[in-house]
N, C-alpha and C positions, 0 to 999 in steps of 0.2 A: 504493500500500500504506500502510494506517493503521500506523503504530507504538505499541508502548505505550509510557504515560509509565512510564518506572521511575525509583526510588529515583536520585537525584544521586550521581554515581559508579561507578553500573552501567550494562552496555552488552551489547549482542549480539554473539554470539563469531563470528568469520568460517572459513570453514571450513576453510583449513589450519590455523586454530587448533587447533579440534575435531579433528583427524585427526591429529594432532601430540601434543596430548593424549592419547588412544590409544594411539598408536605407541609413546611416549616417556614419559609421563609414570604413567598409570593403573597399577593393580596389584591382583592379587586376593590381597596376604596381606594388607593391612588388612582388606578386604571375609571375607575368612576367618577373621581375627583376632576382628570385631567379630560374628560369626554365631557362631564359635565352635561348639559341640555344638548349637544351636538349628536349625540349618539344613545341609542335605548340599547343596552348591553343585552338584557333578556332577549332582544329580539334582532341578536347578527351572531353571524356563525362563523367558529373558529377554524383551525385547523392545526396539523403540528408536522414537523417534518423528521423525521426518527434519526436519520441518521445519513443522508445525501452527500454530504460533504466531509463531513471528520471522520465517517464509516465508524462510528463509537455508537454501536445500538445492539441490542439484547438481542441474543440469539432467537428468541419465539417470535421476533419480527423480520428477522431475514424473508428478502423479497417485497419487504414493504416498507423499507430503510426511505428510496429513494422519493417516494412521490408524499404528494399532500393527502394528507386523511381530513376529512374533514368533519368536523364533528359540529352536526346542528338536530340533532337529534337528543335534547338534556330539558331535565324538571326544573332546573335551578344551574346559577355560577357554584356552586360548590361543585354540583358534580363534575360539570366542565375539570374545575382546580384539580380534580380527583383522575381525570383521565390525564391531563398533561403528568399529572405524576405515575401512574401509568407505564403511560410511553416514552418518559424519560428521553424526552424529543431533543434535540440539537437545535430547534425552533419553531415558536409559536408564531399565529399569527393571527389576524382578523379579515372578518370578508368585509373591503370597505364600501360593498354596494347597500342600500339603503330598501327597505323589504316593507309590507303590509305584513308577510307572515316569511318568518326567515326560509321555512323551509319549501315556501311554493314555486321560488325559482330555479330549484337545481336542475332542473332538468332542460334548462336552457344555458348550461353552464358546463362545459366541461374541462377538468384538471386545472381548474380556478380562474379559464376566461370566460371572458365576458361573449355571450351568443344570442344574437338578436334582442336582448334586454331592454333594447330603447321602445319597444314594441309592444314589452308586457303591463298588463296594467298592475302586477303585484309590483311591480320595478318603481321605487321611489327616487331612483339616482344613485350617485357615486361620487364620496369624497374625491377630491381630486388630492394629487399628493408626487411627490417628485422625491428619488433615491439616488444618490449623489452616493459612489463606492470607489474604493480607491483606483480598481481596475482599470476604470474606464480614463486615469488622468496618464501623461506621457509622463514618467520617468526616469531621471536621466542616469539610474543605476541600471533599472530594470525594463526600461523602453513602454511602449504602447501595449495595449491588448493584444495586438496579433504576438507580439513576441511573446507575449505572456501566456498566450492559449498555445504555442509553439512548447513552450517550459512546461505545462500544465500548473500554469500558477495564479489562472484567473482570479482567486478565491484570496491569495495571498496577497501581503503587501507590507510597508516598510514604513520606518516613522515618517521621512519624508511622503510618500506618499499620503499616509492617512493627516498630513499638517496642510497639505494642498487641497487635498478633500472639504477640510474644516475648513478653509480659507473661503472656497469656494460656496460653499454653506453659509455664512457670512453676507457671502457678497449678492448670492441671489435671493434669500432672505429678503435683504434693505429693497430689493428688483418686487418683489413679489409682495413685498407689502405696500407700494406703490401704486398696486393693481389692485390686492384685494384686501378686504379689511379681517379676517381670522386666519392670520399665519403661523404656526408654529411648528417644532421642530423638537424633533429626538434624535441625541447618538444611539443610532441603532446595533451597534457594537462594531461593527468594521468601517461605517460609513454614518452618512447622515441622512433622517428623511424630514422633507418638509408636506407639511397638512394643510390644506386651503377646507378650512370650513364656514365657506362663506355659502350661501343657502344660494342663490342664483347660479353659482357651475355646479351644481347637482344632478340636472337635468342638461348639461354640454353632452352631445354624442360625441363618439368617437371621432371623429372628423375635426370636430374644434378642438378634440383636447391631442391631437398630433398636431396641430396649426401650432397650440403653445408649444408642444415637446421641441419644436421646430429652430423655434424661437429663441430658444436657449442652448440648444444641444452643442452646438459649437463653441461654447464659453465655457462650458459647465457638464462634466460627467454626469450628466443623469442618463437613467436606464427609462429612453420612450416608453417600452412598453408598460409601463407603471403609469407615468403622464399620460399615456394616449387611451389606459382603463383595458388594458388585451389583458392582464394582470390584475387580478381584483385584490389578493393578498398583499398583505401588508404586517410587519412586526409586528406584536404586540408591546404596545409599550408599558414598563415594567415586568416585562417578559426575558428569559435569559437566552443570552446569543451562547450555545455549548460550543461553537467553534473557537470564541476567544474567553470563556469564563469572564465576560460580564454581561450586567445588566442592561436592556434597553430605557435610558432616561428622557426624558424630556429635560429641555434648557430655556432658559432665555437669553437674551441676548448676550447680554454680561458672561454667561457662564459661557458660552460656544465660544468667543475670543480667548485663545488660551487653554482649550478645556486638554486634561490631561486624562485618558482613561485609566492611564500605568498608578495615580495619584487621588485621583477624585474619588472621596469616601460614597459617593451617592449612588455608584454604580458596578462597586465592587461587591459580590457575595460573602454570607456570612463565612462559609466553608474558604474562601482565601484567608481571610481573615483568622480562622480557625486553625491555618494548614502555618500560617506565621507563628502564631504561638506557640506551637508544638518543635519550633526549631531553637 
């Protein structure tokens, strides 16, 4: 198994870590706190990805490591909390399309894009939202994407990298609150993602929301198919990224200038923290 090189200081979480987290550690009043009136959590569906990239997942899921499970079939957020500990996922995430009843559009969806949904009348809309990853910035250790998918290092990246990333986050932030009035932003654990929850691009098709991926793409590593909605998932924030053992935060502005993930207490797990003391 090829590893990726990450960032000095980061590392892959092992799975009673991940399960531990869960159990003990996660919580959905931040995640409630930080959705706030923008999002009815009872009624959007998650998913989790077992083990796609760090191949760190329990043996009784081989064969289901790689793809999104998605789970919108629950009585309550506990039970949800109860299967991400479970699956001891490598990552959570949320479906950021908008529902009358979560589960009445799957079937115009398949392995979490978006399929004719402008069309349903259960289809309330789609957060709009932009992921800025190290991969996608030129490098001048480790070159562009192609070299990097040449390496098999798409996944991987370097302090520089993830400080160009953040820079960039920054800059299209100040861009995009310009335009819209509910912008906000999480270190998603390798990169960054920005949230447009302004109620009026709810209802953009896919057409206008590649117009903006457009718009930007050449200034700024974002991954279109998030912007343009081919992609419905999204991090969970407050959720743990297992390929670098931290957490997914939200920031503000202050905090994104400078933010240090190797440092910042707000987004490191207890079990690091736990794994320091015992040395």
């Amino acid at each position: 198994m090829r590893r990726y090189r990450l960032m000095r200081g980061l590392r892959y979480s092992r799975l009673g870590e991940r399960r531990l987290f869960y159990e003990r550690e996660f919580s959905w009043r931040p995640v409630a706190r930080w959705f706030g009136r923008e999002r009815d959590l009872d009624n959007t569906s998650f998913a989790v990805v077992i083990g796609r990239h760090s191949h760190v997942f329990a043996k009784k899921f081989a064969g289901s490591e790689k793809g999104a499970l998605v789970i919108d079939d629950y009585s309550s957020l506990a039970e949800v909390k109860k299967k991400f500990a479970f699956f001891m996922p490598e990552g959570v995430y949320y479906d950021r399309n908008y529902y009358l009843d979560r589960a009445g559009c799957e079937k115009c969806t398949v392995n979490g894009k978006m399929r004719h949904l402008e069309s349903c009348d259960n289809w309330l809309g789609q957060e709009l939202a932009f992921d800025l990853d190290p991969e996608n910035v030129e490098c001048p250790a480790h070159g562009g994407l192609e070299e990097k998918m040449r390496e098999h290092q798409t996944m991987g990246f370097c302090k520089w990298e993830f400080e160009e990333v953040e820079k960039q986050a920054g800059e299209l932030w100040k861009l995009l609150s310009q335009r819209f009035r509910r912008v906000r932003v999480t270190y998603s654990g390798r990169g960054f993602h920005l949230h447009v929850f302004d109620y009026g691009v709810r209802r953009w098709g896919r057409s206008e929301r590649k117009r903006l991926a457009k718009e930007y793409e050449d200034d700024y590593g974002i991954d279109d198919w998030i912007t343009s909605g081919e992609m419905r998932l999204m991090r969970l924030p407050y959720s743990l990224h297992g390929m670098v053992s931290r957490i997914a935060v939200p920031l503000d502005q202050q905090e994104l200038a400078g933010f240090n993930p190797l440092t910042d207490k707000t987004c490191i797990p207890r079990f690091l923290h736990q794994s320091e003391k015992k040395k």
